[in-house]
N, C-alpha and C positions, 0 to 999 in steps of 0.2 A: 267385578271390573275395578280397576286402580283409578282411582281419585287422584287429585290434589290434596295435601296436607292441609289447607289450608279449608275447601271442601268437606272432607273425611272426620275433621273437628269441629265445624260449624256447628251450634246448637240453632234450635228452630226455638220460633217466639211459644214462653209458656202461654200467654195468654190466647194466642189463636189456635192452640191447642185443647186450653177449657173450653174457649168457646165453640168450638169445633164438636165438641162431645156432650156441651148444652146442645147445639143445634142437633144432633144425632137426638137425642134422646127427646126432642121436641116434636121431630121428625114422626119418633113414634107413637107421640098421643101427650109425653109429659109438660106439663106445665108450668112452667119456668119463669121467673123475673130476672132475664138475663141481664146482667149489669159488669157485665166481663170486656168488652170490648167497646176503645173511647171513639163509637163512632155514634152516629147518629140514626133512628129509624124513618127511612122518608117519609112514609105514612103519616106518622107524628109531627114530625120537623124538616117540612121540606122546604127549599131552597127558598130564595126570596121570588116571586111572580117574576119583576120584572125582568128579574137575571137570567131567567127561567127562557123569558121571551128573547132575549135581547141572545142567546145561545143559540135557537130556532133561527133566528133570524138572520144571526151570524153564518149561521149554515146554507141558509136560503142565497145568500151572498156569494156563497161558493168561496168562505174561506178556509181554506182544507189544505192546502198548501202547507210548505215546511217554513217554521215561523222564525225571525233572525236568531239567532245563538243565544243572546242573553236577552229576548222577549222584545214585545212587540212594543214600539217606540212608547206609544199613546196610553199602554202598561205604565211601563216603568216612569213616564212622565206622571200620572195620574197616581201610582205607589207615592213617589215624591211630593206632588203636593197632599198627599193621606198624613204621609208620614210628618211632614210640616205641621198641618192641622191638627192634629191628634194627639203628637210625642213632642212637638216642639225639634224635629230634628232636623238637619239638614243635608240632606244626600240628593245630587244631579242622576237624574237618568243613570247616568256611566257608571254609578256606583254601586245599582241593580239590576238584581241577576235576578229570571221568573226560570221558573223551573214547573215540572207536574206534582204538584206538593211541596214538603218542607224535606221529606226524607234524602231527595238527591241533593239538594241544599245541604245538610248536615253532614252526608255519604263525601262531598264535594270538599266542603269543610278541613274535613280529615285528613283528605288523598292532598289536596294543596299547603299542608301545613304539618302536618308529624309525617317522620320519617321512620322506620321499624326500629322498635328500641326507646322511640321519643316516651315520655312520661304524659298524659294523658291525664287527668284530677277533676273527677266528677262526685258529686253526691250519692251516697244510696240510702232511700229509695233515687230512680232518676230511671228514665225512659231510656232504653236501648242502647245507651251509652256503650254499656261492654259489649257489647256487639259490633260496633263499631271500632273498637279497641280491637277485637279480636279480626275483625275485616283486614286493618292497616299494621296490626303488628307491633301495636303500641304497648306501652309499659302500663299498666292497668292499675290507678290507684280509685277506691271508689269509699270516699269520708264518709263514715257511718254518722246520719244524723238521728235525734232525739225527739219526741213525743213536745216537749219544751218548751221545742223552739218552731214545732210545728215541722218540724222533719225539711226543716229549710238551713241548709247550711250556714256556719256560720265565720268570721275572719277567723278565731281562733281557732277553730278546727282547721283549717283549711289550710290555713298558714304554715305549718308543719312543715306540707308535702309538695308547697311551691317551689321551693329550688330548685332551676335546671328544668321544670318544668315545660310543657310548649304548649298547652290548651287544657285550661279548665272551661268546663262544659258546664252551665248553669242553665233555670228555665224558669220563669215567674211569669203567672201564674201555675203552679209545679203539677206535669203529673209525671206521679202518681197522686198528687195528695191536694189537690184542689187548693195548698196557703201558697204567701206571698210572701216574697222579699217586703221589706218595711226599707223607707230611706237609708235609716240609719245602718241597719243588716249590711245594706248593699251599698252603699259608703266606706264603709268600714274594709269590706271586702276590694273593692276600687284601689285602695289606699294601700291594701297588702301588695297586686296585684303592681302599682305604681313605681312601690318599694322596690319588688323583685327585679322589675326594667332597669330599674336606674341601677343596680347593682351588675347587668350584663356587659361584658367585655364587648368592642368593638368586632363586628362579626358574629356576635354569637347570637342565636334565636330570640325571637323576642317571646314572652308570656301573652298570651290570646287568651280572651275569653267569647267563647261561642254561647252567646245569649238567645237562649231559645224563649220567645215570646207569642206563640201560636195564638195564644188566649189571652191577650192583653185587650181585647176588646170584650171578653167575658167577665167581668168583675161585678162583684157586689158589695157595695161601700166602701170599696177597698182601693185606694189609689195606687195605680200602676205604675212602679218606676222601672229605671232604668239606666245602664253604667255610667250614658254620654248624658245624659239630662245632670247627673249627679258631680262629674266629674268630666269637665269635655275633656280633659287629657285623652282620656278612655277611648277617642274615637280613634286613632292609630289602632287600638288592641283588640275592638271588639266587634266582631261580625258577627248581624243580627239575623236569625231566624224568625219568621214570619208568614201571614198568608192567610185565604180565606177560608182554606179546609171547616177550622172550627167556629168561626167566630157568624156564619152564613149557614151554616149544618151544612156544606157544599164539599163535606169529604172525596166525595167521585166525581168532583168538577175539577180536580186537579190542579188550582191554582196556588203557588206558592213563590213566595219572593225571601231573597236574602240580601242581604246589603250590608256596607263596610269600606273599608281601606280598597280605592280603585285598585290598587295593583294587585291585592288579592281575589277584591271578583272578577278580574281577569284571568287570575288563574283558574277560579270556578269556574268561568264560563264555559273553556275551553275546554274542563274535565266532563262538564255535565253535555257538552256535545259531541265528544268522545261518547257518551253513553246513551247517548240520543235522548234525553230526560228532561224532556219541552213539557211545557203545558198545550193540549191544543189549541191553534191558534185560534177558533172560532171560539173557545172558552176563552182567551185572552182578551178577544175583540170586545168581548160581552163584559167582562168585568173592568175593562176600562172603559166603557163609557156606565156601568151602576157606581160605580164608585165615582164618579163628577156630579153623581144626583144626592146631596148629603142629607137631603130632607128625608127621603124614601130611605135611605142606608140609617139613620137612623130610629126611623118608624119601624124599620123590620127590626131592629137591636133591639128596642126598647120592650118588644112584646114576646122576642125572642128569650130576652134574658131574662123575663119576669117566669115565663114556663119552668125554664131551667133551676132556677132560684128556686121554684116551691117548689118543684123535685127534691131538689137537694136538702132544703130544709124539713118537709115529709120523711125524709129518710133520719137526717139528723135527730130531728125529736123521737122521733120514734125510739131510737137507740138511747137519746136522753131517758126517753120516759122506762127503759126497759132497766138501765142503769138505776135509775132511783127507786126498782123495785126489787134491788138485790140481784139481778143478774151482772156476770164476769164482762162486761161490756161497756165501752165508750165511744166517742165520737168529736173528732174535732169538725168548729164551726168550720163553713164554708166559705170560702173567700172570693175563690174564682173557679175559670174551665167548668167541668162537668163533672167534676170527681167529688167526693167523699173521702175523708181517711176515720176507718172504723175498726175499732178495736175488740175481737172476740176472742178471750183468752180463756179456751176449751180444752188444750192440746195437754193433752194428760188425761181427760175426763173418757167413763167407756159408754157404750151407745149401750140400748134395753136389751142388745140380743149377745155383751159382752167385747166388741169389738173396739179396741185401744186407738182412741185419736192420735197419732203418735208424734203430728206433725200438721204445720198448718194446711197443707194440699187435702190430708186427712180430714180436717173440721171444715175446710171451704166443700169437699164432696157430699162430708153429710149431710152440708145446708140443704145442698143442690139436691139429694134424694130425700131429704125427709120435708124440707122446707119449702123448695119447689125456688130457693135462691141461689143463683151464680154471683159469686164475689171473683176478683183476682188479690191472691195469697200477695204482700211483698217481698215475698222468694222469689217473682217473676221479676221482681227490678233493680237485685243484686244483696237482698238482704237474708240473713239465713231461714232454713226454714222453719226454723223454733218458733219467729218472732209472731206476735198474734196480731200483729195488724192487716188490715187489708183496704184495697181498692174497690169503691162502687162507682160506676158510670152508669151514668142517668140519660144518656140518650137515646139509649134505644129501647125504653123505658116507658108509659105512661103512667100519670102522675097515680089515677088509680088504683093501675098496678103493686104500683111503691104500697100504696096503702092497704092492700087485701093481703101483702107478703109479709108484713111484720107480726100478726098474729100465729101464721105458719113458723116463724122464725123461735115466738116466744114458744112456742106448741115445742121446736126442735129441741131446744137449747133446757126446755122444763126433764125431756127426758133423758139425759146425763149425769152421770151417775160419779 
């Protein structure tokens, strides 16, 4: 049957396809530390109680109904004073849009703002950006970052490929790679982006940046910034990504918010209800009135992110400690989100029975059958497939899991040859 062009070349996500084929092979008895996919295991990490009740309850209410276009008032009023308290920002109701997640938010993003042909300037590694790119038909530039700098882009790199430009896509706390913008990083960056504006002829587009900030409430020592706190110029230019997917482990609660320039989350609004891409209302109802409870919102952070933390740092040393025993491996510190960025550079090396690692997808599968470990390769997020670093996600995880799989891992990586 004849497609769409547009259809007929769409590539499907790598990573729901490892993970897909970890769950298969779990399915049939194997034992896995899946760490493939950035969600979270309810079991483990479920939602906060009260939000939990305050959903039920919503329901019992009989709020089921079709909720207004850009979210339910006592939402977006409640986002607002979030977003006051927390980031120091200042956006009215009107200037956010809730959505079911962050992705029609971003999808939204796009469709309001590049046109086919337009230039597009994200990082790689960087989340599904070219995907996106390939959705709207966008000019696809994706600035290869460094080990360095923490695989966090930076003004010189970036600066190049801003001319003419119409959306650089950024995200801090980053996944794939769990570091962080620093001030200065993201200063620096503001001040290109600044440059590029005041350079644009009357009429012509202006440079956006799409700040995806999903996990700015997951950090560990590490303070969160952000374009308009740095630079209030920046608030003309930059519509923010956001929401309680990760920061709550409430990924299938559907809640997400974006905010920015009124006249463009008006355009959002209007594209995301063309797409019908609401949160539902009775989960709207529930997370604006846990989020007016700041005590309880952060009693649940605080035990939340201490979990996450020693996940992540379990894994970290681990890989430290394997590194300072001579193994091809490293790991940078954690900063924030749920991720890891871990370094197994094997891809050349052959297995005990002669088989050639030939490519990173190769050394992440042998984890997964010899090691009983699922990584995602950073091939999945736009980088080639040579390069030997990879994604761990620790959510759907238990901590001493992480801990019985690094032995497995040293057991795999001992027999390569």
């Amino acid at each position: 049957m004849k497609v769409s062009a547009l259809a007929s070349s769409l590539i499907g996500s790598e990573i729901i396809k490892i993970g897909n084929e970890v769950n298969e092979m779990k399915r049939k008895g194997a034992s896995i530390a899946n760490l493939t996919i950035g969600d979270f295991d309810s079991s483990i990490y479920p939602i906060p109680s009260e939000l939990k009740t305050g959903i039920v309850e919503a329901y019992h209410q009989n709020q089921t109904n079709y909720p207004p276009a850009d979210g339910v008032l006592s939402l977006r009023e409640t986002v607002s004073g979030l977003l006051k308290d927390r980031f120091d920002l200042d956006y009215g109701a009107n200037s956010i849009l809730i959505s079911g997640g962050s992705r029609p938010l971003i999808y939204a993003t796009y469709l309001a703002l590049v046109d086919p042909g337009d230039t597009v300037v994200f990082p790689a590694p960087s989340w599904n950006n070219n995907h996106y790119c390939h959705l709207t038909s966008a000019n696809t530039v994706a600035v290869k970052t460094d080990a360095e700098n923490n695989f966090m882009p930076t003004a010189a790199q970036l600066k190049p490929h801003l001319k003419g430009a119409t959306l650089l896509a950024l995200c801090s706390p980053l996944n794939p790679t769990g570091t962080m913008f620093s001030a200065a990083q993201l200063a620096e960056i503001c001040d290109v982006v600044l440059e590029e504006n005041k350079s644009r002829k009357e009429g012509e587009k202006a440079l956006y940046i799409m700040y995806d900030q999903m996990y700015s409430l997951l950090t560990f020592g590490k303070e969160h910034v952000h374009p308009v706190g740095l630079r209030p110029e920046m608030k003309d230019y930059t519509i923010f990504i956001d929401g309680s997917s990760k920061c709550l482990a409430a990924t299938g609660v559907r809640v997400g918010w974006g905010f920015g320039p009124a006249e463009i989350i008006n355009k959002m609004k209007a594209i995301v209800g063309h797409m019908g891409a609401w949160a539902p209302k009775a989960e709207q109802v529930a997370m604006a009135d846990y989020f007016q409870h700041k005590g309880q919102v952060d009693t649940f952070l605080n035990g939340f992110k201490k979990r996450i933390q020693d996940s992540l740092e379990a894994l970290y040393n681990g890989f430290i400690e394997l590194k300072n025993e001579g193994f091809n491996v490293d790991a940078i510190e954690p900063m924030g989100a749920i991720y890891l960025t871990i370094k197994i550079d094997y891809i050349g090396k052959s297995t005990a029975d002669g088989q050639l690692l030939k490519d990173s997808a190769d050394v992440n599968f042998y984890l997964i059958k010899e090691a009983g470990a699922a990584l995602v390769p950073f091939s999945a997020f736009g980088n080639e497939d040579h390069m030997p670093w990879f994604r761990a996600s620790v959510g759907a995880c238990a901590l001493q899991d992480i801990k019985e799989m690094m032995p497995r891992i040293k057991a795999a990586l001992s027999k390569l040859k």
